[in-house]
PAZAPA-4460 file (N, C-alpha, C; in steps of 0.05 Angstrom, whole numbers, plus 32768, in hexadecimal, padded with zeros to 4 digits):
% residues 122
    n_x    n_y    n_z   ca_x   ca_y   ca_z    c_x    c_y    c_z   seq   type   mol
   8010   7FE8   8000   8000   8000   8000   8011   8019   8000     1      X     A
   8025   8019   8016   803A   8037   8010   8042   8033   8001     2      X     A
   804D   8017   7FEB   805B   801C   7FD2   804B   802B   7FBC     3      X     A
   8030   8023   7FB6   801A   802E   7FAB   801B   804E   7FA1     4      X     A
   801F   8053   7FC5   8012   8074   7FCC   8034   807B   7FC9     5      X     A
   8049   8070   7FC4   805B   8084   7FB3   805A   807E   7F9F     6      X     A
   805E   8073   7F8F   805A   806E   7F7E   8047   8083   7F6F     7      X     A
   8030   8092   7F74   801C   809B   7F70   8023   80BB   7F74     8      X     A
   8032   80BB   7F8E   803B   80D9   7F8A   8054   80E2   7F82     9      X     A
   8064   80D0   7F73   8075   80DC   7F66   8072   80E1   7F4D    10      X     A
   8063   80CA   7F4B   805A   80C8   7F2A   8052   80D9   7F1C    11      X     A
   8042   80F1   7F31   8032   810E   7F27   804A   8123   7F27    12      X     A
   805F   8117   7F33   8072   8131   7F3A   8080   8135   7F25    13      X     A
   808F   8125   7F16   8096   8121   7EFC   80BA   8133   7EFF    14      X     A
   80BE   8144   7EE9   80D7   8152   7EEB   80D1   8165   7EFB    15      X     A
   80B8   8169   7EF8   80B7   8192   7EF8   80B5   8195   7F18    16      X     A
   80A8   8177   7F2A   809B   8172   7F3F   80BB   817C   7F50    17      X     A
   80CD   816F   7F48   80E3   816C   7F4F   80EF   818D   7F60    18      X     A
   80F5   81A2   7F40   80F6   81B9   7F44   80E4   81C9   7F5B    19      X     A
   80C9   81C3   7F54   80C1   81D3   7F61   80BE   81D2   7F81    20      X     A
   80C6   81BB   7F7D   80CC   81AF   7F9F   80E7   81C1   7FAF    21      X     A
   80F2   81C2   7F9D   810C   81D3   7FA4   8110   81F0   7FAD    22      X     A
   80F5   81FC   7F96   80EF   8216   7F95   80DA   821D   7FAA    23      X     A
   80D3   820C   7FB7   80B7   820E   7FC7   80CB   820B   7FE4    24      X     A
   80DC   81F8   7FE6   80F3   81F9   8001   80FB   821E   8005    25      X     A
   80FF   821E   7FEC   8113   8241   7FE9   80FA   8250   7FF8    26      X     A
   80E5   824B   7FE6   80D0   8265   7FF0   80C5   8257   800D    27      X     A
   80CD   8243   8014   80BD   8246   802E   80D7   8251   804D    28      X     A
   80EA   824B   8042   8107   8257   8059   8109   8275   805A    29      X     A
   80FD   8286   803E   8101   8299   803A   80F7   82A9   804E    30      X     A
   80DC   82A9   804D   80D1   82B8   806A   80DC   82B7   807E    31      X     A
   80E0   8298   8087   80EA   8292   80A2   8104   82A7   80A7    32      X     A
   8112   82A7   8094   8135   82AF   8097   8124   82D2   8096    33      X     A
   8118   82DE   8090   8114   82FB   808C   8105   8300   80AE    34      X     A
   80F2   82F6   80B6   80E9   82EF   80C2   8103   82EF   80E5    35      X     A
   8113   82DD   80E0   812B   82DF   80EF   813B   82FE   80EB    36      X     A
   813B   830C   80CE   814E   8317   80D2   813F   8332   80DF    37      X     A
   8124   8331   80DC   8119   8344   80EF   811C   8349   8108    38      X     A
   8114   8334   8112   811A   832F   812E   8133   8331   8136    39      X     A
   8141   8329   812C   8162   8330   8140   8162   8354   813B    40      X     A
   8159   8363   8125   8163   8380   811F   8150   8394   8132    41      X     A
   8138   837E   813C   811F   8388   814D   811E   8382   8165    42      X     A
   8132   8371   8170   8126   835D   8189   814B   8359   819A    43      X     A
   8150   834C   8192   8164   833F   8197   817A   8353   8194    44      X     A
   8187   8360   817D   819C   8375   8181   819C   838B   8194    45      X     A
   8182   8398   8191   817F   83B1   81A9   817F   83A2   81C3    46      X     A
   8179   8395   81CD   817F   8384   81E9   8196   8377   81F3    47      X     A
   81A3   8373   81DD   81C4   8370   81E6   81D2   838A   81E4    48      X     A
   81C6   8396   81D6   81D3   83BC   81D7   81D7   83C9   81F4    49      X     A
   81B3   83C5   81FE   81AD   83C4   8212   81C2   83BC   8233    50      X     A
   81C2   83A7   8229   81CA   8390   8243   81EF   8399   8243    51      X     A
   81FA   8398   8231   820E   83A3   8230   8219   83BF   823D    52      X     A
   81FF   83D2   8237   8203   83F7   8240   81FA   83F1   825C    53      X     A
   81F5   83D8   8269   81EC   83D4   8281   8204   83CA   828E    54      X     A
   8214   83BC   8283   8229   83B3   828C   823A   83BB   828F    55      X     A
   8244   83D8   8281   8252   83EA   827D   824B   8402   8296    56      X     A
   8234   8405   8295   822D   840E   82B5   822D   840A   82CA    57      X     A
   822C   83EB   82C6   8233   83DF   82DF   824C   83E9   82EF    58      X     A
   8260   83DF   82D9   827E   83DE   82D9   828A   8403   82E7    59      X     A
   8274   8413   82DC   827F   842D   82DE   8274   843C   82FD    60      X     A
   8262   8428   830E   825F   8434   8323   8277   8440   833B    61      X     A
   826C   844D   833F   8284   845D   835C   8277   8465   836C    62      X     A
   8288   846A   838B   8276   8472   839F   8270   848D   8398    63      X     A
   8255   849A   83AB   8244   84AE   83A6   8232   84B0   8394    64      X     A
   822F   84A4   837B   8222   84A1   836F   8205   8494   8374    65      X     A
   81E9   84A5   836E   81D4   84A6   8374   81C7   8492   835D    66      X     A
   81BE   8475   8363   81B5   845E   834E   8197   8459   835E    67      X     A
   8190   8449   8347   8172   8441   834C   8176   841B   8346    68      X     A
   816B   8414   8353   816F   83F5   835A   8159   83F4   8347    69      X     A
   8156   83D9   833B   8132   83D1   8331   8122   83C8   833D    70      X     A
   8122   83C8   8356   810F   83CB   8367   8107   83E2   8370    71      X     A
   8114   83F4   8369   810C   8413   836A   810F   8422   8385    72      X     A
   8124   841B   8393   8136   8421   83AC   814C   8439   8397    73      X     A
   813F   844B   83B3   8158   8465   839B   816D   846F   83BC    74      X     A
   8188   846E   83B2   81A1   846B   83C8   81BC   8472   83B4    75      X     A
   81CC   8475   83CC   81E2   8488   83C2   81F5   846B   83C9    76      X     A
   8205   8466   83C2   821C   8453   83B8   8230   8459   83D8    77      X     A
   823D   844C   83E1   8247   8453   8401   8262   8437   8403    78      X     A
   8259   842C   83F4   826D   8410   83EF   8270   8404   83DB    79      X     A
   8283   83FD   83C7   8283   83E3   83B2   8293   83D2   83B8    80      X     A
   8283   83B2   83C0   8292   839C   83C9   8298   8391   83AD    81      X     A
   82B4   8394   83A5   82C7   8386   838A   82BF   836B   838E    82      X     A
   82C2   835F   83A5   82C1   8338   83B0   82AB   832A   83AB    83      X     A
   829E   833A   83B5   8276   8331   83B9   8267   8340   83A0    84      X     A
   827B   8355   838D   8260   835E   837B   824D   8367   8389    85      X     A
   8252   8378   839A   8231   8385   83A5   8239   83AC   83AB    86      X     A
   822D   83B1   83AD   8228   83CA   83B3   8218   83CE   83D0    87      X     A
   8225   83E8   83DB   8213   83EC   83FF   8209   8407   83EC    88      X     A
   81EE   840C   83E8   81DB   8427   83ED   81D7   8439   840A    89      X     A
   81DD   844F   8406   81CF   8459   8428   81B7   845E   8414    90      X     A
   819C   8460   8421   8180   8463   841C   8172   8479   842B    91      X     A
   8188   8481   8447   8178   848C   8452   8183   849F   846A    92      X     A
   818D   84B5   845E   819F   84C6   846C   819D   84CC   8483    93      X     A
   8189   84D0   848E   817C   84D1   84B4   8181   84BC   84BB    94      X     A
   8180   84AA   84B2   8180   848C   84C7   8199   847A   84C0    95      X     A
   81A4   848C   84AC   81C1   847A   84A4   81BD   845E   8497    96      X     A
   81A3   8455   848A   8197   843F   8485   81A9   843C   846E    97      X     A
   81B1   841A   8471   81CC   8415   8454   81BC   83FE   8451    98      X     A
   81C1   83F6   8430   81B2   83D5   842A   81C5   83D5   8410    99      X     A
   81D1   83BA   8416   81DF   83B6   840A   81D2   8397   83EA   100      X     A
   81DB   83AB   83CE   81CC   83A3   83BD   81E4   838F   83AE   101      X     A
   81D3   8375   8397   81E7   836D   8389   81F3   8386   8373   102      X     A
   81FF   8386   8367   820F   8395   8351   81F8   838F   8336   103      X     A
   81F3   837E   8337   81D9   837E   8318   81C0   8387   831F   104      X     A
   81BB   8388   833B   819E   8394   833F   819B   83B9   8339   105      X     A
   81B7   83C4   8337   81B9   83DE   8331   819F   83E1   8316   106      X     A
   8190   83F7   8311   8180   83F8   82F7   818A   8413   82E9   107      X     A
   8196   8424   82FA   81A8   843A   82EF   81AF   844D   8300   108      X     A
   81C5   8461   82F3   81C8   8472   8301   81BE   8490   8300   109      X     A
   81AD   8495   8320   81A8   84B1   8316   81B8   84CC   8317   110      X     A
   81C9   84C8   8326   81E5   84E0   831C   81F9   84DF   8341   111      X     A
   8205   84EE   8338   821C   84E9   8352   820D   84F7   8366   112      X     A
   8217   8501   8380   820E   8504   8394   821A   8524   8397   113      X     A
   8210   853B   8395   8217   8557   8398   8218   855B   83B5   114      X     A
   822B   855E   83C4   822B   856E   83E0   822A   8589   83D4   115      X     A
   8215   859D   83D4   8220   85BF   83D7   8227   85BE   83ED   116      X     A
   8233   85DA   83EE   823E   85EA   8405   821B   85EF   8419   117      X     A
   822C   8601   842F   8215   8605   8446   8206   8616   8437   118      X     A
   8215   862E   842C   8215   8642   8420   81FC   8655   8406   119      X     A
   8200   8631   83FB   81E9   8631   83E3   81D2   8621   83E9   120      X     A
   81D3   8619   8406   81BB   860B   840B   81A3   861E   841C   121      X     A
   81B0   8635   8423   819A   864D   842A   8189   865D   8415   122      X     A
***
C-alpha cells in the first residue's frame, strides 16, 4: 500500500515536480530568515546595547554618587565592596540608615552628591 501511494505521488511530480520543490524550500526559508533579521535589528541588538551601557555603569560607580536601585530605594553610595560586589547606600541622613545593595541591583545613576557651602544654603 505505501509502495502504491509513492508511486502515485511521484508519478504527478515528473521533472518540473522536482524544481519546484526546490523553489518552494527557497520561498518558504525566505520569510523565516527576513523575519529573523528583523528581530535581531528590533529586539535583540538594542538589548545588548542596552545591557552593555549597564555594565559600563556599573563598572563606573564611586563613592558619593546618588543611584537608584530597581527597587526604587534612592541613596548615596558610602562604600564599594571590590570582594562581595556590593555597594553600602546611606538612605537616610538623620538616622544614618546604610543598606547594603548587590552591584547589579544599581538601575542608575542620578548624579553625585553636591555639599554647598553654609553660605548658599541661606
Amino acid at each position: 500500500m505505501y509502495y502504491a501511494l509513492l508511486q502515485a505521488t511521484t508519478a504527478g511530480a515528473g521533472e518540473g515536480g522536482t524544481q519546484a520543490a526546490g523553489g518552494g524550500l527557497l520561498g518558504m526559508l525566505l520569510p523565516f530568515a527576513l523575519m529573523f533579521a528583523i528581530f535581531y535589528f528590533l529586539l535583540i541588538r538594542p538589548q545588548q546595547k542596552k545591557q552593555k551601557d549597564h555594565q559600563k555603569m556599573l563598572e563606573a560607580l564611586k563613592e558619593n554618587d546618588i543611584v537608584a536601585t530597581s527597587s526604587g530605594i534612592i541613596g548615596k553610595i558610602v562604600a564599594i565592596k571590590k570582594d562581595k560586589d556590593s555597594v553600602v547606600l546611606r538612605v537616610d541622613d538623620t538616622t544614618n540608615t546604610k543598606i547594603e545593595f548587590q552591584r547589579h541591583a544599581i538601575a542608575g545613576v542620578i548624579g553625585p552628591k553636591e555639599d554647598k557651602p553654609a553660605e548658599a544654603k541661606k
